[in-house]
N, C-alpha and C positions, 0 to 999 in steps of 0.2 A: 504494500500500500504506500503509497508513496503522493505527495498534495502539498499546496502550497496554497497560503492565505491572500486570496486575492484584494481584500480592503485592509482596512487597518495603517500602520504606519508603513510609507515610504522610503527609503534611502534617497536623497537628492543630493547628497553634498559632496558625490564625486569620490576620489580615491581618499587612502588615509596617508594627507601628506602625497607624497609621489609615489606610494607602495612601495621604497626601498626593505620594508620590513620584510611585508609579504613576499616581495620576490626574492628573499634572502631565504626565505622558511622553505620558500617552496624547489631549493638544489635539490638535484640529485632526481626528481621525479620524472615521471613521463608525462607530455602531453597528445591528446587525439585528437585529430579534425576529421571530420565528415565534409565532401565536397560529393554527391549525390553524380554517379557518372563520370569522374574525373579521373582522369589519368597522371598522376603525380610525375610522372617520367618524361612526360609530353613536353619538348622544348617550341611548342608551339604558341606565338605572340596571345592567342585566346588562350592558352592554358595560362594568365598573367599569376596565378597564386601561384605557381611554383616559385615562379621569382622574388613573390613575396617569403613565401615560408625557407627560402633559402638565405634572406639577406634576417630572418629573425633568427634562423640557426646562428647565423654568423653573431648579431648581435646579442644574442643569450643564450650561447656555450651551455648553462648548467643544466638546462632541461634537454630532454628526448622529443623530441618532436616524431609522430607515426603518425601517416595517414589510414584511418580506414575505410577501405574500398567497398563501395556498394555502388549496382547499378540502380535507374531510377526504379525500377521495377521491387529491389529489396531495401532499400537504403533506410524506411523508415522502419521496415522489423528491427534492421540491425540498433538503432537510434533507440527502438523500446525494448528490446532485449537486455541494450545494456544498462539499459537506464533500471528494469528491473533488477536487475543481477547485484544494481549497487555498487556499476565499474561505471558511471555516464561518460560518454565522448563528449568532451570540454569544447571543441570549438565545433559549432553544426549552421554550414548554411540552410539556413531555413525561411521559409517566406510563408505569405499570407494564406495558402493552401494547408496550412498544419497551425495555424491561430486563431483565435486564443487556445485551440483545442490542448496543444503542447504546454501554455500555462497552468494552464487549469489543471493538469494532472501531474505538474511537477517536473515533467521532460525539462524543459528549459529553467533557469532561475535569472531575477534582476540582474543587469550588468551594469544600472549607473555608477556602481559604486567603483567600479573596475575601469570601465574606460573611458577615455577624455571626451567628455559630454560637451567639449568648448570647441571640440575638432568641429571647423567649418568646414567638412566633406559630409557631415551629417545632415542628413536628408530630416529632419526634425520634423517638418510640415506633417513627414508619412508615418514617422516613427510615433507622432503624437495623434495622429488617426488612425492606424493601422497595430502598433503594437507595443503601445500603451495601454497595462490595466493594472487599476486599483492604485495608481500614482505610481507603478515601476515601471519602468522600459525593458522587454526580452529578446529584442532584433535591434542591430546597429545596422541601419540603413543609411548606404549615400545616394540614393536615387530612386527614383519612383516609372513607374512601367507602365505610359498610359495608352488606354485605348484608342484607339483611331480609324480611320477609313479614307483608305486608299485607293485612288478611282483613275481610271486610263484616259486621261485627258484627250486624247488622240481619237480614241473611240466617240466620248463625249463629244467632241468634236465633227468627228463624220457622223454621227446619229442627230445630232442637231438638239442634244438636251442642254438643258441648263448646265452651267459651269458650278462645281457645287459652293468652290470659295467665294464668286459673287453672292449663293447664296445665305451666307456664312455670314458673311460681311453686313446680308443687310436684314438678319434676322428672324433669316426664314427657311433656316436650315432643320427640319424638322421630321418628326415620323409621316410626316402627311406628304410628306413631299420627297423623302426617301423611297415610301410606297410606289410614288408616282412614278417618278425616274427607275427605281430596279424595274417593275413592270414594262415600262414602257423598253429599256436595254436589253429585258431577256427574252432571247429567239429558240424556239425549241428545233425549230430547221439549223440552224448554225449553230446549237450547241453549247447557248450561251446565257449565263446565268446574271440577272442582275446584280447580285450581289453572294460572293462565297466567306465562312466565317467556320471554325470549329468551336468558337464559344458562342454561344445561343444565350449563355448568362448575361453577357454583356449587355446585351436591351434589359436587361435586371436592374443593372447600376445606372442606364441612362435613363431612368424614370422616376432614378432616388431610391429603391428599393431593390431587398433581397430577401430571399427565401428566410433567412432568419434574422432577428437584431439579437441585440447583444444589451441586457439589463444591468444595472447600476454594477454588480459586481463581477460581469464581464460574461454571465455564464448565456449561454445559447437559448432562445425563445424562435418558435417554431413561426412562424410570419405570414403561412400558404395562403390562406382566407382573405389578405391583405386587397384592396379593390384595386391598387398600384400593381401587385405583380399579376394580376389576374390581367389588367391590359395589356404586358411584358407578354403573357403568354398565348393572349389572342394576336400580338404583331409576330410574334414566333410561327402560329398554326399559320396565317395568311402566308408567312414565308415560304415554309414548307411545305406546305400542304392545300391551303387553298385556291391562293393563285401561283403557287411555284414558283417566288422570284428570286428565291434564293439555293444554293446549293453548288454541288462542286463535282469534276470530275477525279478520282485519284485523290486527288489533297487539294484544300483552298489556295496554296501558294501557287502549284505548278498549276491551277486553273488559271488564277491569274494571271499569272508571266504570259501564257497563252495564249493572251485574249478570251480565254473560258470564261469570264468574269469579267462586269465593268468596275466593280466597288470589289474590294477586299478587305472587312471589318478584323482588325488585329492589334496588336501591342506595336509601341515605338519603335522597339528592336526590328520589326520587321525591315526599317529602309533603309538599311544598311545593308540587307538580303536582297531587295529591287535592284539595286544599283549594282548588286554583285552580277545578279540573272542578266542584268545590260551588262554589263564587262564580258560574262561568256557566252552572247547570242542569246539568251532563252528568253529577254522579253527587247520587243524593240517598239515601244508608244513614251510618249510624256507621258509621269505621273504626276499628278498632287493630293495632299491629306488636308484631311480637316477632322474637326472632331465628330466625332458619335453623335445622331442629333441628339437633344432634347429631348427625353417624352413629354408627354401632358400632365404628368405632375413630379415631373423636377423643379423646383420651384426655388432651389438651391443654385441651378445652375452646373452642379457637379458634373465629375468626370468619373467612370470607372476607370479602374488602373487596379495592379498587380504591385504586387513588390516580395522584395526578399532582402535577406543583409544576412549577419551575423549573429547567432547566439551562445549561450553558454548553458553548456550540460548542468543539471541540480548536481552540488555534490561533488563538481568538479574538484581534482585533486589540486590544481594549480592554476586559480582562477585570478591572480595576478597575472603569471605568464600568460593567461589566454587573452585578459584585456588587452595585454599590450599587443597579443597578435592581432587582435579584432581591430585595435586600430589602426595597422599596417596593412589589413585589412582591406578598408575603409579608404586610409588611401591609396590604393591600391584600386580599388574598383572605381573609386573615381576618376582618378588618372586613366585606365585604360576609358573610360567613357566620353572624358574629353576626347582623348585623343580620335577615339570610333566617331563622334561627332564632329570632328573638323572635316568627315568626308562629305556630309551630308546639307542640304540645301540648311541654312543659316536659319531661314523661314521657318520651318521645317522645327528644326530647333528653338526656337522662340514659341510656335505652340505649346512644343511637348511641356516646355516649361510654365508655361502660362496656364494649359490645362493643370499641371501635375498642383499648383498651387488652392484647388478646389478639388483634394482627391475622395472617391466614394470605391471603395474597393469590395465588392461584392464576394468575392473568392476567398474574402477572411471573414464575412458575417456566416459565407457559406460554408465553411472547411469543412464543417462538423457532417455535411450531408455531400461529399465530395461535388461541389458545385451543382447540383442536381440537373446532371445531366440525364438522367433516366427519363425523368416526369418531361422535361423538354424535348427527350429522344420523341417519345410515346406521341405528346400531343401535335409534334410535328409530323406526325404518321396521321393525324386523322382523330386520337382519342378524344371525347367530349373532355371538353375541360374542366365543368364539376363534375364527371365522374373523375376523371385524373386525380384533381386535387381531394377527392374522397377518400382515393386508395394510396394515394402515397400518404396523406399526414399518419395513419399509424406507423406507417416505414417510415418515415421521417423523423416524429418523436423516439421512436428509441434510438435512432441513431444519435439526437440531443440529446437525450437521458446519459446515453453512454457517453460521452464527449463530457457532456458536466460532472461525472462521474470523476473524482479522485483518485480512480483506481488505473493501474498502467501493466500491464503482464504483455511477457515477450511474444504474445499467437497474436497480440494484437495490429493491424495494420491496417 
């Protein structure tokens, strides 16, 4: 059994002193990181943590530094195995797809105390929306991962629709008119979809709403009944299933490069992958982004967005050395972000940041019920949508029950 108090008093006041004490105490130990997929060995410029965990060997000699190797497929048994066993892996990249659910049961513990909460690579905005509870902070994040929609200008162009940044610009960039234009671009003779996406959640966050919220002490409330997501999943059936104007052939990206698609609903990271598909022939149109529209009751104006950073195992044996790795960390992942954004249209970059500034991250309200892709698979097939939302909230609540649960054992995943 293993739990961690989510209210009560916080840690804010940063390390004790500089932690020379702590990292005096903690020679001789070993530390673990978890990087989900990663190849330690890889001298490859995206493999940038090696070169971080190589220049922290260099600078603190006294500890062991191992990687533990998991792919994405195990990597979170191995995270609750050990966390049960009472060995936790001390440094875990982790992100919003396993929060708060990993608080809540003690997987993860506070790291303000441990690392420099003044480093301006800290993405603060996300880490105080996203993974922040009970007054501690569990993920050191310098970046935020927002949604977007990518459209072949080129195509727009020869079809003769609306440009969507004019319609961006003047306010009228919306579900009603997303409808409009994916119908109007998708041709079932040529094979070509208005718009292709593999998160369906995402019209979740652009209406303000997600399958679950998250109450005063952080723990999971089931959301289904909500009259906001019930619209999120009448825009979803229309996609999929009424009027068809969404979908993909193979995968949404290589739909797109193709011309398969006029819009491609995805995260930031994508345009750095466009620009790659033009460098080796696989897509040849203008592109431009804008954001996710609006639904009709976002009323915030929000963005969905993703994120991930750095945490620390409950328990950890050497939670000074792991601070100081998290924040080599830190910047580390910033630096390579800059740098991956100097290739990219400037504009471009000024969104993502401009959105990431109003973030609504639906994939951490949702963790606990793995984004609910099932209930969106189903209803995009056709299923009536109160019966849908009849038969999933008992599947749904125990998945919450479990997730608010205290409790952590290694079969779990």
């Amino acid at each position: 059994m293993i739990g961690v108090l989510m209210a009560g008093c916080s840690d804010q006041g940063g390390k004790d002193g500089d932690g020379k004490e702590g990292l005096e105490a903690e020679k001789g130990k070993k530390l673990t990181i978890m990087i989900p997929g990663h190849n330690p060995n890889s001298t490859d410029e995206s493999m940038w943590q090696n070169a971080v965990v190589k220049d922290f060997k260099d600078k603190y000699p006294d500890v062991t530094v191992e990687f533990v190797i998991a792919g994405w497929d195990t990597w979170e048994t191995k995270v609750l195995a050990n966390a049960a066993s009472e060995d936790p892996i001390d440094v875990i990249n982790d992100g919003a797809n396993n929060n708060p659910k990993f608080a809540l049961k003690g997987i993860t513990q506070p790291i303000q105390k441990y690392i420099n909460m003044d480093n301006p690579n800290l993405h603060k905005t996300t880490m105080d929306s996203v993974f922040k509870y009970g007054g501690n902070y569990y993920v050191a994040a310098s970046e935020t991962n927002v949604a977007v929609i990518y459209y072949n200008k080129t195509m727009f162009e020869n079809e003769g629709a609306d440009d969507l940044q004019k319609l961006y610009e003047a306010g009228e960039w919306n579900w009603d008119n997303l409808t409009r234009i994916a119908k109007m671009l998708t041709d079932e003779k040529q094979k070509r979809f208005g718009l292709a996406t593999n998160y369906p959640y995402i019209f979740f966050g652009a209406n303000q709403t997600s399958m679950l919220k998250l109450d005063a002490d952080s723990k999971y409330n089931l959301n289904i009944n909500a009259p906001e997501l019930r619209r999120s999943f009448e825009l979803i059936q229309d996609a999929y299933y009424t009027s068809k104007w969404s979908g993909y052939d193979g995968d949404p990206w290589q739909t797109f490069y193709k011309g398969g698609a006029a819009m491609l609903m995805d995260f930031q990271w994508v345009d750095a992958q466009i620009l790659d598909a033009k460098d080796f022939g696989l897509a040849d149109f203008e592109y431009g982004v804008v954001p996710v529209p609006f639904g009709p009751d976002n009323a915030g104006k929000v963005s969905p967005i993703t994120a991930a950073g750095w945490a620390m195992g409950k328990g950890s044996d050497c939670p000074y050395h792991a601070g100081k790795l998290i924040d080599m960390l830190v910047d580390g992942q910033a630096a390579f972000t800059a740098k991956a954004n100097e290739k990219l249209d400037p504009a471009h970059v000024a969104l993502y940041k401009e959105l990431a500034s109003r973030p609504y991250c639906t994939n951490s309200y949702d963790s606990a019920v793995g984004g609910a892709f099932e209930i969106c698979g189903e209803i995009g097939e056709g299923k009536n949508i109160a019966q849908a939302i009849e038969e999933y909230k008992p599947v749904y609540q125990k998945m919450v029950d479990d997730a608010n649960s205290a409790t952590v054992t290694s079969s779990e995943g």
